[in-house]
MDTraj code that builds the backbone (N, CA, C; nanometers):
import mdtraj as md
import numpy as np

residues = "UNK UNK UNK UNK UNK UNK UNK UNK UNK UNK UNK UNK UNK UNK UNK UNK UNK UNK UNK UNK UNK UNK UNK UNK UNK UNK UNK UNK UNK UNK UNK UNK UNK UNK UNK UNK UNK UNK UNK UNK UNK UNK UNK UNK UNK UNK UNK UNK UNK UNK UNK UNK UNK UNK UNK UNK UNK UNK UNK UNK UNK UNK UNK UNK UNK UNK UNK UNK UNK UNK UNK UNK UNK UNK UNK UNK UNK UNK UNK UNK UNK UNK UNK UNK UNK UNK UNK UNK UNK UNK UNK UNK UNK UNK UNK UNK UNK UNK UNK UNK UNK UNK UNK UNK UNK UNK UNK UNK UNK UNK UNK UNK UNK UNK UNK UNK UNK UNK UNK UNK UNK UNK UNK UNK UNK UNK UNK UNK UNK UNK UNK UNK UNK UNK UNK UNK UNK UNK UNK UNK UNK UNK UNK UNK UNK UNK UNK UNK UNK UNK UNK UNK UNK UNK UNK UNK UNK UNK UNK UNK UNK UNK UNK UNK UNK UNK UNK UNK UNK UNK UNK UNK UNK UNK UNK UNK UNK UNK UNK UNK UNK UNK UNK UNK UNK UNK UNK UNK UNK UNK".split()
xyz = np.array([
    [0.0826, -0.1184, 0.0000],
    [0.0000, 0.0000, 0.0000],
    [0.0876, 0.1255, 0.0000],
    [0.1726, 0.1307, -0.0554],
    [0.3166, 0.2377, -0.0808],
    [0.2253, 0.3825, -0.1210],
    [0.0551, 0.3797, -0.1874],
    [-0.0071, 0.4708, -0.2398],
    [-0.0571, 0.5814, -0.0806],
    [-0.1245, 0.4579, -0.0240],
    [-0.1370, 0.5168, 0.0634],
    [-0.0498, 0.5854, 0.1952],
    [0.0814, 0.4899, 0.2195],
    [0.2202, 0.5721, 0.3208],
    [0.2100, 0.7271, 0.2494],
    [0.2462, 0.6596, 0.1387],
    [0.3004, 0.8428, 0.0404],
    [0.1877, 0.9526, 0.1064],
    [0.0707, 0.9271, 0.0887],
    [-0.0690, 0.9643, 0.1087],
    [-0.0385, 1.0683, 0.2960],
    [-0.0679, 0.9601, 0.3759],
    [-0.0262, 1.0303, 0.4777],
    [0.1054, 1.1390, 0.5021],
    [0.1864, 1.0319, 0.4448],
    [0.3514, 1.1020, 0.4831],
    [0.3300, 1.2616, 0.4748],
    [0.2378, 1.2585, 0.3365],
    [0.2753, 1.3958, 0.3223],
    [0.1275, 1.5023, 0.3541],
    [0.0322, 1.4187, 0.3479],
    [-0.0862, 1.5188, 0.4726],
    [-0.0122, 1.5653, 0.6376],
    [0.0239, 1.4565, 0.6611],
    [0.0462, 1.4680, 0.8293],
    [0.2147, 1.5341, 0.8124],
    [0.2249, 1.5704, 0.7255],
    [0.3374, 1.6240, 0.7344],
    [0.4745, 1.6094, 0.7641],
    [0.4882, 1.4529, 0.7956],
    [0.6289, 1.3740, 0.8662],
    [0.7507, 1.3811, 0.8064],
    [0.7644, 1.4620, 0.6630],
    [0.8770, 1.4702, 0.6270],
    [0.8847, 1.5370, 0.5532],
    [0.9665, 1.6229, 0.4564],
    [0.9757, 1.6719, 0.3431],
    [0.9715, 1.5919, 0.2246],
    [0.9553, 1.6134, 0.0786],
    [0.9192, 1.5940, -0.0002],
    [0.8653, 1.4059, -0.0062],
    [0.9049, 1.3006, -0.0883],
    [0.8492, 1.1935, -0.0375],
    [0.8947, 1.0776, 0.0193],
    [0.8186, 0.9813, 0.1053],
    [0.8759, 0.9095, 0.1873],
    [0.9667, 0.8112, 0.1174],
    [0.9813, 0.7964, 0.0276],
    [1.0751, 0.7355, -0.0744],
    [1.2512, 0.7709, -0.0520],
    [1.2474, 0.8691, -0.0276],
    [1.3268, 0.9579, -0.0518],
    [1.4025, 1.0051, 0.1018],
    [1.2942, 0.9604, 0.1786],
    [1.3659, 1.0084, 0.3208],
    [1.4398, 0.9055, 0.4016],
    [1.5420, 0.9743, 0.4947],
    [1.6558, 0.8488, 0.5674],
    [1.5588, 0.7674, 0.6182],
    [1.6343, 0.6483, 0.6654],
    [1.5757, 0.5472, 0.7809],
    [1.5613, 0.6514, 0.9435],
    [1.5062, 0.5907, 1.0094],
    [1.4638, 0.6401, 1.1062],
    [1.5846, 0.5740, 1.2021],
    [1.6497, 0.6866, 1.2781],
    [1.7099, 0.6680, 1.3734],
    [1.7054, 0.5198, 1.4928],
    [1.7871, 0.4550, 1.5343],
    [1.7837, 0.3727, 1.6422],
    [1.7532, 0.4242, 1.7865],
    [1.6142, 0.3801, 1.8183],
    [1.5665, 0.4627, 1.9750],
    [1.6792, 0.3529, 2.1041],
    [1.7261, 0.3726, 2.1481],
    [1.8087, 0.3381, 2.2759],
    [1.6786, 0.3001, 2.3601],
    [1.6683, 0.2049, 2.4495],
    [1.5653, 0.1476, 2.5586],
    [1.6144, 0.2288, 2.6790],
    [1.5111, 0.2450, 2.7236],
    [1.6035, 0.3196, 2.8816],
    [1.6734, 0.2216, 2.9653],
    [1.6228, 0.1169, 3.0071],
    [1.6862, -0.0310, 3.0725],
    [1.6465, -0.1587, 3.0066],
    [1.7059, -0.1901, 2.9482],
    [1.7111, -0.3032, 2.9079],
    [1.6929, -0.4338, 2.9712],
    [1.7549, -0.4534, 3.0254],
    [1.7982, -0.5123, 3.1694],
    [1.6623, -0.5398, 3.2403],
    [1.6079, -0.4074, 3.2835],
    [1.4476, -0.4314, 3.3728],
    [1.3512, -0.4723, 3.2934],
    [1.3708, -0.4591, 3.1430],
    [1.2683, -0.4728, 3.0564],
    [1.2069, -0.6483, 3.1358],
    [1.2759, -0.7551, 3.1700],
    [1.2508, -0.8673, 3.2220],
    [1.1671, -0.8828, 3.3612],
    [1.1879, -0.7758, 3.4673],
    [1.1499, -0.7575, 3.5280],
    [1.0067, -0.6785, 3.5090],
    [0.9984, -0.5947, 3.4511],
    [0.8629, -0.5271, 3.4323],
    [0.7787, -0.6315, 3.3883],
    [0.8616, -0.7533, 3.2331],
    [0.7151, -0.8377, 3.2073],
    [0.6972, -0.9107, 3.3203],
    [0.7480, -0.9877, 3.4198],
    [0.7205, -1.0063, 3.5544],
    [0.5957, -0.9425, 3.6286],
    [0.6721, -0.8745, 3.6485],
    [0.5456, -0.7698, 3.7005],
    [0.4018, -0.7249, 3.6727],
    [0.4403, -0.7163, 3.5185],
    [0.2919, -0.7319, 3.4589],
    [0.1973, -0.8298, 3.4727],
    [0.2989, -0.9943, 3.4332],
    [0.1955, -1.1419, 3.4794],
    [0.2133, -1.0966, 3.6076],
    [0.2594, -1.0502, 3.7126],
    [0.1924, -1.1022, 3.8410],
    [0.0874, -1.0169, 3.8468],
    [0.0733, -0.9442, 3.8288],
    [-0.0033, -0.8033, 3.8152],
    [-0.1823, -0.8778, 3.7434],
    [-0.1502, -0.9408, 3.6535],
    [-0.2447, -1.0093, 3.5869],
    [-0.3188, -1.1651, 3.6515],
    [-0.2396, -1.2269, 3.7063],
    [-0.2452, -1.3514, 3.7771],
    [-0.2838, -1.2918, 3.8932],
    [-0.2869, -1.1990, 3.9681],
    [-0.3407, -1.1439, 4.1118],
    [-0.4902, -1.0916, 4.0436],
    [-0.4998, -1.0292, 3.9664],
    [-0.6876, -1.0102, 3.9078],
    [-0.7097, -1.1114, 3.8992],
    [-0.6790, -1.2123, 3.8202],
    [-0.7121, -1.3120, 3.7995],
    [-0.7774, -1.3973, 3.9421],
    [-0.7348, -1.4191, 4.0099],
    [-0.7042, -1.4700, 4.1428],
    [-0.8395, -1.4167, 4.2293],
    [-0.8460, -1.2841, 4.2603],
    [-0.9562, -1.2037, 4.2763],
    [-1.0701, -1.2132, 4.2297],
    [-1.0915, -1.1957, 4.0885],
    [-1.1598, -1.2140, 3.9857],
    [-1.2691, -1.3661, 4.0481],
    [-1.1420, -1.4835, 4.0242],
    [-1.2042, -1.6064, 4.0752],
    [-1.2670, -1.6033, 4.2307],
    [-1.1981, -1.5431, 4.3206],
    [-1.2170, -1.5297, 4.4577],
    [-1.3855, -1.4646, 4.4483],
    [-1.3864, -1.3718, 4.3732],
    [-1.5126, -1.3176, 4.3784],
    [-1.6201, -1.3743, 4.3162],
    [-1.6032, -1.4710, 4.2107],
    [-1.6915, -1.5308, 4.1790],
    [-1.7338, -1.7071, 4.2419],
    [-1.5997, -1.7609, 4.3044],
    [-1.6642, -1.8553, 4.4053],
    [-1.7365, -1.7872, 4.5393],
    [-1.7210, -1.7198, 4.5807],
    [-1.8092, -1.6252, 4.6641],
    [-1.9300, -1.6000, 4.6218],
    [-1.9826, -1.5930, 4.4856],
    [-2.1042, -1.5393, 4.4849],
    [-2.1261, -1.4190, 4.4594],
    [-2.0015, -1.3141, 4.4748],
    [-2.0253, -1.1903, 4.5035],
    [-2.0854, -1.1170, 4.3453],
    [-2.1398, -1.0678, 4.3306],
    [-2.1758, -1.0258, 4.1947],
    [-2.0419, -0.8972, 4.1350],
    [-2.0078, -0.9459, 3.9824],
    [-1.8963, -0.8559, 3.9518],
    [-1.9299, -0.6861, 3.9291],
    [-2.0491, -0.6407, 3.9612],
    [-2.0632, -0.5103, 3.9544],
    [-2.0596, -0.4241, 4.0852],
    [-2.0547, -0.4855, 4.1879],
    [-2.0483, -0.4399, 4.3063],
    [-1.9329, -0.4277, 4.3733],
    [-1.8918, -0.3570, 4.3978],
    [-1.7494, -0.2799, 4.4569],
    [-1.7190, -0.3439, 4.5830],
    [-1.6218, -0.4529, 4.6769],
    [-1.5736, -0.4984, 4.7734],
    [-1.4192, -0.4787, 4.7675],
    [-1.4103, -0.5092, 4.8978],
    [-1.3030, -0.4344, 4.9437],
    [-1.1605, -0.5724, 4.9219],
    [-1.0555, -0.5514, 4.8594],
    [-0.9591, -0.6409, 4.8761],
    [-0.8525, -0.5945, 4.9607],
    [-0.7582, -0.7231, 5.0155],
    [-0.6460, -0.6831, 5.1225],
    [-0.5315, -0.7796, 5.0343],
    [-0.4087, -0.6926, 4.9972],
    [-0.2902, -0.8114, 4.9534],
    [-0.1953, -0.7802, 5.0397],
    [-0.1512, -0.9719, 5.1202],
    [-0.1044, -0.9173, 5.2058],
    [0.0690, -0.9402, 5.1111],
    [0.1281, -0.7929, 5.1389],
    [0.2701, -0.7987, 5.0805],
    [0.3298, -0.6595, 5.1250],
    [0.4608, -0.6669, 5.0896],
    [0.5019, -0.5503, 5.1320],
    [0.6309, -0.5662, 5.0393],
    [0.5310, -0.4252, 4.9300],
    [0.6475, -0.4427, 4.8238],
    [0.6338, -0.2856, 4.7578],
    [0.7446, -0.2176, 4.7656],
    [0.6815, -0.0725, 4.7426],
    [0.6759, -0.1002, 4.5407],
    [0.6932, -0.1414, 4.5046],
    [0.7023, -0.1894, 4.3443],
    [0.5381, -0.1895, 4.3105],
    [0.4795, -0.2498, 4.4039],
    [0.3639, -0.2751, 4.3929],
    [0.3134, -0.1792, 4.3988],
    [0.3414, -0.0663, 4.4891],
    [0.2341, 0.0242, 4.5404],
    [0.1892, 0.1423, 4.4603],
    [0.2637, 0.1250, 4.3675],
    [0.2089, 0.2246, 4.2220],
    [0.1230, 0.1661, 4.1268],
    [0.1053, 0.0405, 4.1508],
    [0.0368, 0.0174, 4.0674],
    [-0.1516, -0.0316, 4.1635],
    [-0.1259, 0.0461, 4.2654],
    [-0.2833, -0.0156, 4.3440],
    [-0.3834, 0.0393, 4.2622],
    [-0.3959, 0.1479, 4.1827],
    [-0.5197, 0.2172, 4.0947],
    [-0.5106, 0.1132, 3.9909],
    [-0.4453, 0.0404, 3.9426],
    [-0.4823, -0.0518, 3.8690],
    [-0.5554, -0.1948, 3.8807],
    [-0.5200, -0.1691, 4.0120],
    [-0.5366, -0.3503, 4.0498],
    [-0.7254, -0.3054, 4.1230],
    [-0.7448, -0.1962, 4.1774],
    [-0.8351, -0.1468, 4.2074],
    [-0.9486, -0.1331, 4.1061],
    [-0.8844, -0.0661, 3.9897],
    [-1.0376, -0.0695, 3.8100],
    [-1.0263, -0.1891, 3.8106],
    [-0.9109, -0.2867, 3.8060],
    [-0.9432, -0.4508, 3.7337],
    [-1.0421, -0.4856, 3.8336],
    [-0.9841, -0.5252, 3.8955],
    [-1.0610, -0.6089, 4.0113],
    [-1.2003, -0.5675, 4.0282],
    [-1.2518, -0.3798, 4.0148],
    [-1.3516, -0.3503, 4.0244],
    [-1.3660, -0.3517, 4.1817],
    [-1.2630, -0.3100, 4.2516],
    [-1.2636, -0.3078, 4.4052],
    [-1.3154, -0.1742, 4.4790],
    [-1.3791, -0.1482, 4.5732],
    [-1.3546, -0.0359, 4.6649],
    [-1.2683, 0.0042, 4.6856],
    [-1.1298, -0.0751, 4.7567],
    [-1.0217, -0.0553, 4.7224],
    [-0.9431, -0.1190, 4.7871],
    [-0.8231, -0.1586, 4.7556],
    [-0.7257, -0.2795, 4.7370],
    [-0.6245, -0.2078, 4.8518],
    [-0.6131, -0.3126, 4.9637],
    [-0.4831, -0.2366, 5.0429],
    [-0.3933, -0.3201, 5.0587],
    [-0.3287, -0.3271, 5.0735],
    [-0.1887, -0.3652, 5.1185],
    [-0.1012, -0.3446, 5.2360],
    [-0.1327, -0.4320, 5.3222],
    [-0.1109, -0.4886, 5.4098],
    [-0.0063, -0.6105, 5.4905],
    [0.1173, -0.6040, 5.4977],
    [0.1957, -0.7125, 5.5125],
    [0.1491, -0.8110, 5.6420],
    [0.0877, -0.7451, 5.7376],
    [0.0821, -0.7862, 5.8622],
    [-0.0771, -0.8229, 5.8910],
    [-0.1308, -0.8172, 5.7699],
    [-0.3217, -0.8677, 5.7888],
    [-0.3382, -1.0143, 5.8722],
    [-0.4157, -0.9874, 5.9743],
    [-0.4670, -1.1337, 5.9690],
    [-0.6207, -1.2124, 5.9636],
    [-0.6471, -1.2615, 5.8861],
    [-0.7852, -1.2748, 5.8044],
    [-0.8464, -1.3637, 5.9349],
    [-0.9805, -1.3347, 5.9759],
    [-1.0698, -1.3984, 5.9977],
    [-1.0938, -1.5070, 5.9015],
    [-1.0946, -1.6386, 6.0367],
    [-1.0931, -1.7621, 5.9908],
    [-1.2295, -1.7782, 5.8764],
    [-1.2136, -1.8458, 5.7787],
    [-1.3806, -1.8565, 5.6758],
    [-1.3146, -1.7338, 5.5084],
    [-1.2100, -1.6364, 5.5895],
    [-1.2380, -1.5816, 5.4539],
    [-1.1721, -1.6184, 5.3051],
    [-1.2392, -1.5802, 5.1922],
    [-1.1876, -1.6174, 5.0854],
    [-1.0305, -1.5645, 5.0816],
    [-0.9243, -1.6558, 5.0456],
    [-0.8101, -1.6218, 5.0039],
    [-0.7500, -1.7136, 4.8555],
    [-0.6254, -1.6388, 4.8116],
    [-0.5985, -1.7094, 4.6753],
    [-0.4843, -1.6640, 4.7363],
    [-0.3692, -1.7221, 4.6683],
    [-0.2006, -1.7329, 4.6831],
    [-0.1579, -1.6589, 4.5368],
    [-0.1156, -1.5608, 4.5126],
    [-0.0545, -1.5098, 4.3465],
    [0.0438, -1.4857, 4.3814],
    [0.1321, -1.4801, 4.2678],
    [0.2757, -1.3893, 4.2674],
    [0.3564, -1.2838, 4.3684],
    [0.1628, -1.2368, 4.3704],
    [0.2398, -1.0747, 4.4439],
    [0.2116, -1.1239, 4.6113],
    [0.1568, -1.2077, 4.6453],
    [0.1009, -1.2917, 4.7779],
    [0.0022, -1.3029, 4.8423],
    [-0.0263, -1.2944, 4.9018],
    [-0.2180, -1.4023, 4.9227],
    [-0.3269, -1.2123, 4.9005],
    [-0.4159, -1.3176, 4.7888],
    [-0.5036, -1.1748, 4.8045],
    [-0.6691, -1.2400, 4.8652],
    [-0.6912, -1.1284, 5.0182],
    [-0.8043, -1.1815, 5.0696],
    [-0.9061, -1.1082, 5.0207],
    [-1.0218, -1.1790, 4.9970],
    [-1.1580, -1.1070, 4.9944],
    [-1.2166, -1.0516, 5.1065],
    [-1.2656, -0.9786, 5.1407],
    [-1.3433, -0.9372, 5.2636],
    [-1.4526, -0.9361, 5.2693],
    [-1.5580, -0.9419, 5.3737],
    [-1.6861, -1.0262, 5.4199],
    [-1.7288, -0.9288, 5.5003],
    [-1.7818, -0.8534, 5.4676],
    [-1.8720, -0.7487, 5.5775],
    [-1.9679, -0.8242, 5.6414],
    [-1.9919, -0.7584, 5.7470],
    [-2.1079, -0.8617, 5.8544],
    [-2.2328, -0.8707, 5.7811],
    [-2.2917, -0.8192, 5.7085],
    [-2.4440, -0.8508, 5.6515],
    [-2.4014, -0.9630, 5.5295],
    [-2.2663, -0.9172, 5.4365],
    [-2.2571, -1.0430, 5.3990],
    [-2.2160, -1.1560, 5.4224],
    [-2.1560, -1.1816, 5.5716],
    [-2.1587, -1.3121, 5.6082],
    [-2.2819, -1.3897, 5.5717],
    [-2.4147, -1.3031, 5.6533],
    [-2.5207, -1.3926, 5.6624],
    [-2.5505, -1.4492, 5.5852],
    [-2.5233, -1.3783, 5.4157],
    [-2.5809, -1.4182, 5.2843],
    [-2.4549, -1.5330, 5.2732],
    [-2.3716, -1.5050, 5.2690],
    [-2.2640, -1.6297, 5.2440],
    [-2.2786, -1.7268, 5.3894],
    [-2.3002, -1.7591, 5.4530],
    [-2.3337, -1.8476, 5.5809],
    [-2.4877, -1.8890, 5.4706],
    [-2.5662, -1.8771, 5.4561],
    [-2.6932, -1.9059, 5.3987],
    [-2.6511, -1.9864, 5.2549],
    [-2.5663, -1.9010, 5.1949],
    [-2.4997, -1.9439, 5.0564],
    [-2.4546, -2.0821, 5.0690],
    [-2.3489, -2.0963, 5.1639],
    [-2.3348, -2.2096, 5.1720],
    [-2.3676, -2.3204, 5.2293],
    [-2.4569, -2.2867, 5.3659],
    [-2.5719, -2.4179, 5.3881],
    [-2.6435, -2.4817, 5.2634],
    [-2.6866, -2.3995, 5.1853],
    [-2.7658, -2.4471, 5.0351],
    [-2.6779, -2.5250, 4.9304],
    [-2.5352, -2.4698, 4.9330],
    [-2.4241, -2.5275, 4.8634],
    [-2.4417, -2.6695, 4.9479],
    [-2.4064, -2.6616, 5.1152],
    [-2.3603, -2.8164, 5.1774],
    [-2.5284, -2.8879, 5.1549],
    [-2.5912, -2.8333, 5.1453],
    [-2.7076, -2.9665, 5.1134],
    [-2.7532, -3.0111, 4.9891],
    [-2.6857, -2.9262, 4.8922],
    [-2.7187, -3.0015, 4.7342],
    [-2.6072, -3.0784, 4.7136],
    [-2.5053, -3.0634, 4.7659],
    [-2.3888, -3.1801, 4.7916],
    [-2.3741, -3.2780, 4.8469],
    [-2.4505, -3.2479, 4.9812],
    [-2.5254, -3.3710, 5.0344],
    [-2.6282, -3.4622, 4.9730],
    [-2.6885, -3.3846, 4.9212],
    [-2.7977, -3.4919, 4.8293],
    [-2.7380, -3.5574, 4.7259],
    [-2.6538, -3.4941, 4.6774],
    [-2.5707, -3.5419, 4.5501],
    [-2.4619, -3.6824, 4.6209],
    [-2.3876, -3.6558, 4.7242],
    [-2.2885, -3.7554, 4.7401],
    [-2.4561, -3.8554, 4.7713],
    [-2.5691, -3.8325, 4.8623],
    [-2.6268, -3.9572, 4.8767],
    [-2.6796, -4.0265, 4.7545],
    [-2.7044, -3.9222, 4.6788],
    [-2.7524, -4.0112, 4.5046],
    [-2.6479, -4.1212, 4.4979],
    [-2.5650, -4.0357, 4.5005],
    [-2.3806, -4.1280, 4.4151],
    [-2.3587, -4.2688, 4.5299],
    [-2.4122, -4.2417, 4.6685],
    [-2.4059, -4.3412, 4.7030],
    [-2.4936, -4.4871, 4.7258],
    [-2.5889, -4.4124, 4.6905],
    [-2.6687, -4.5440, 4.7128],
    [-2.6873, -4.6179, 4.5734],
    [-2.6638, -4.5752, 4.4812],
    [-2.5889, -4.6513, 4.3471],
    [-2.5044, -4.7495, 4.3556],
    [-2.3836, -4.6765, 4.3811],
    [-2.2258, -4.7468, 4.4642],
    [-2.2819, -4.8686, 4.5787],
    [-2.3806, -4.8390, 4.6468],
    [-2.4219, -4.9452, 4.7601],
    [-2.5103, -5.0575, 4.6723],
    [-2.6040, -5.0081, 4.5812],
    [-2.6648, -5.1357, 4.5196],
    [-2.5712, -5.1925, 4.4127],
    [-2.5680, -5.3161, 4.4445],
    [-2.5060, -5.4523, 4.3927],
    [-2.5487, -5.4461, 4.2509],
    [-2.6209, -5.4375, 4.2166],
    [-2.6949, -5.4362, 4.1080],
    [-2.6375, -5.3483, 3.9610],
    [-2.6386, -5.2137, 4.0526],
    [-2.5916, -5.1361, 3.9363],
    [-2.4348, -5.1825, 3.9337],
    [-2.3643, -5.2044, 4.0177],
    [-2.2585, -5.2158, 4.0259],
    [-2.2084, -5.3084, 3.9847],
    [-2.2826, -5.4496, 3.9609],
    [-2.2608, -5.5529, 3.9011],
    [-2.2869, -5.5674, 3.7083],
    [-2.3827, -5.4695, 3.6913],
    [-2.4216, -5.4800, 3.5759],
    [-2.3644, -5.3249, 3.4858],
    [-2.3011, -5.2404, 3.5242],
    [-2.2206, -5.1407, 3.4693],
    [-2.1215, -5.1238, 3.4666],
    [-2.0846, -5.0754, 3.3318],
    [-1.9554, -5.1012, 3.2870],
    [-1.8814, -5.0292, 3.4027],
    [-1.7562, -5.1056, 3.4151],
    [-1.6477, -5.0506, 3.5175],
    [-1.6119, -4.9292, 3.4668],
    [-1.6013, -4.8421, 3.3978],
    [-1.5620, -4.7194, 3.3694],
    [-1.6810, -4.6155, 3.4354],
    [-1.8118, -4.6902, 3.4253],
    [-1.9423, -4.5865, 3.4730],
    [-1.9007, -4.6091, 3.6424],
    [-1.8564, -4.7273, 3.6643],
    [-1.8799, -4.7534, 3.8524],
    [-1.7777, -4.6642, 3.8851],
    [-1.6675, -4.6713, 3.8010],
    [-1.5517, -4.5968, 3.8940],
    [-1.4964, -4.4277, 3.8658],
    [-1.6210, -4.3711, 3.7409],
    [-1.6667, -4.2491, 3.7434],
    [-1.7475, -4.2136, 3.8380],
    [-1.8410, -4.3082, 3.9216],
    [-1.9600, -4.2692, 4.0612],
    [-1.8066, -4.2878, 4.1479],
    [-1.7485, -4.3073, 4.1334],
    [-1.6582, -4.3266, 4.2703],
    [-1.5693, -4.1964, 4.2985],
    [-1.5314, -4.1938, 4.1720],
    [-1.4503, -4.0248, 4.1293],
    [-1.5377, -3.9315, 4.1861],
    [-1.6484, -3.9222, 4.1556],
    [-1.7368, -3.8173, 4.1816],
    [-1.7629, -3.8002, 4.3532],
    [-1.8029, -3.9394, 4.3838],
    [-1.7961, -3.9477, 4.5664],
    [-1.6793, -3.8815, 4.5766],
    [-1.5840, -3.9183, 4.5463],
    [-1.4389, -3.8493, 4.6301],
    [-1.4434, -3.7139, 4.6326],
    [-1.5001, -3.6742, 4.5041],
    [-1.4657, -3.5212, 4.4962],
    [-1.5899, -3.4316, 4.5473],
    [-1.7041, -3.4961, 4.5614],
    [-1.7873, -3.4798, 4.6865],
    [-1.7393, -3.4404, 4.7866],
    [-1.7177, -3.5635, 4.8334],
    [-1.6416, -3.5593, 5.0095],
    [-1.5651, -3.4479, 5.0084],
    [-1.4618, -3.4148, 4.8874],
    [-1.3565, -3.3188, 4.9453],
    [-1.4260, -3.1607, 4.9507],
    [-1.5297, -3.1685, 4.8376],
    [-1.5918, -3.0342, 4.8348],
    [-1.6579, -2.9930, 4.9512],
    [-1.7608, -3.1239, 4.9769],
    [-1.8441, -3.0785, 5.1153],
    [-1.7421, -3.0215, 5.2080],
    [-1.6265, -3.1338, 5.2430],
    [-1.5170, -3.1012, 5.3780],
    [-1.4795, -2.9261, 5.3581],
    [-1.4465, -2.8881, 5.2229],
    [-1.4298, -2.7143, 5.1785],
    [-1.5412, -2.6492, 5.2777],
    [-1.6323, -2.7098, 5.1970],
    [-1.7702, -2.5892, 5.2449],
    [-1.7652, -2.6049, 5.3749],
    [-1.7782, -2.7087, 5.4480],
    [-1.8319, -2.7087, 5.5636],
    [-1.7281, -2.6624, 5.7174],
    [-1.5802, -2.6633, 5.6023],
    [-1.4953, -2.5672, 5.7087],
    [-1.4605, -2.4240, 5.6961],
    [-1.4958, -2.3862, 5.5654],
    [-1.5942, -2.2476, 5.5263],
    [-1.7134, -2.1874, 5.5992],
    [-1.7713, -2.2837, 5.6324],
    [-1.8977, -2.2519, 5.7283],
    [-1.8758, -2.2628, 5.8364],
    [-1.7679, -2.2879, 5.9144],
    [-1.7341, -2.3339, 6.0112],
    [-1.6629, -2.1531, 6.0536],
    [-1.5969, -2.1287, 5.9548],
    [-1.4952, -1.9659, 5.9982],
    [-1.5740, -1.8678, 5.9902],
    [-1.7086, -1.8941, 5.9582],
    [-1.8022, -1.7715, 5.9443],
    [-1.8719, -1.7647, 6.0569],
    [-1.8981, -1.8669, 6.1816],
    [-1.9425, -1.8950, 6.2986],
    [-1.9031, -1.7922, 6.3912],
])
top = md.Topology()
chain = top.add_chain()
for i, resn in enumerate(residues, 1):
    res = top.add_residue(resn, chain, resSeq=i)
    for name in ("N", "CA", "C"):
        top.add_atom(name, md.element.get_by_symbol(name[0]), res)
traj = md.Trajectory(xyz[None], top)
């Protein structure tokens, strides 16, 4: 499209007569080179901590338009220029940073890069999350008892293929481990 470069070059004015005709463009020098490695660092952790949040807030329940408050606990002044960012992503009230937090037992946490980021639980929304998850531990409950009384009759178990019996078995396990989540989740909100 050489019609169109020419086209601009010489509306926008970038050079004298035509771009054909003009030097190469100078070599720009990087300011650090060196940190350039460190900054993309920074950026994935930067990205993997929303991320993290992001998820935190949606196993919670919390709806993503509503503004809650995050705590990361770290102590990193690198970080601390970038809290207005992590604050629009996240869609937070606002994000503090905190090296020395210590979370009430029950609350949501995730482990990232930059180091554990907690969700916070205001007292009215405990109740809704205490409620949230009684309803979570009893459709899990009903579910591991489906899965088990399958697993207990002889029947199905004798007459289905071993890949179906020991998919109900997979599923019990990962039952059990979910309920044990919730129910020591419900246990820190007490």
């Amino acid at each position: 499209m050489p019609h169109i470069t020419e086209e601009l070059w010489s509306l926008l004015e970038l050079g004298e007569g035509s771009i054909q005709f003009a030097e190469l463009p100078k070599k720009i020098p990087l300011d650090d080179v060196r940190d350039l490695a460190g900054k993309r660092q920074l950026v994935s952790a930067i990205y993997q901590t929303i991320q993290a949040g992001r998820n935190l807030r949606a196993e919670s329940k919390m709806p993503s338009n509503r503004k809650i408050r995050f705590i990361l606990r770290i102590d990193e002044k690198l970080i601390s220029s970038q809290i207005s960012t992590l604050t629009r992503l996240l869609n937070a009230e606002n994000v503090e940073l905190n090296p020395e937090y210590q979370a009430p037992a029950g609350s949501p946490v995730a482990v990232t890069p930059l180091g554990e980021i907690f969700l916070t639980v205001v007292a009215a929304d405990r109740a809704g999350e205490r409620q949230r998850l009684d309803k979570e531990i009893a459709r899990i409950e009903a579910e591991m008892g489906s899965v088990s009384a399958k697993l207990r009759n002889k029947s199905f178990v004798d007459r289905a293929p071993a890949a179906v019996v020991e998919e109900h078995r997979q599923r019990l396990k990962g039952f059990t481990v979910q309920l044990e989540k919730l129910k020591h989740a419900r246990e820190g909100l007490n």
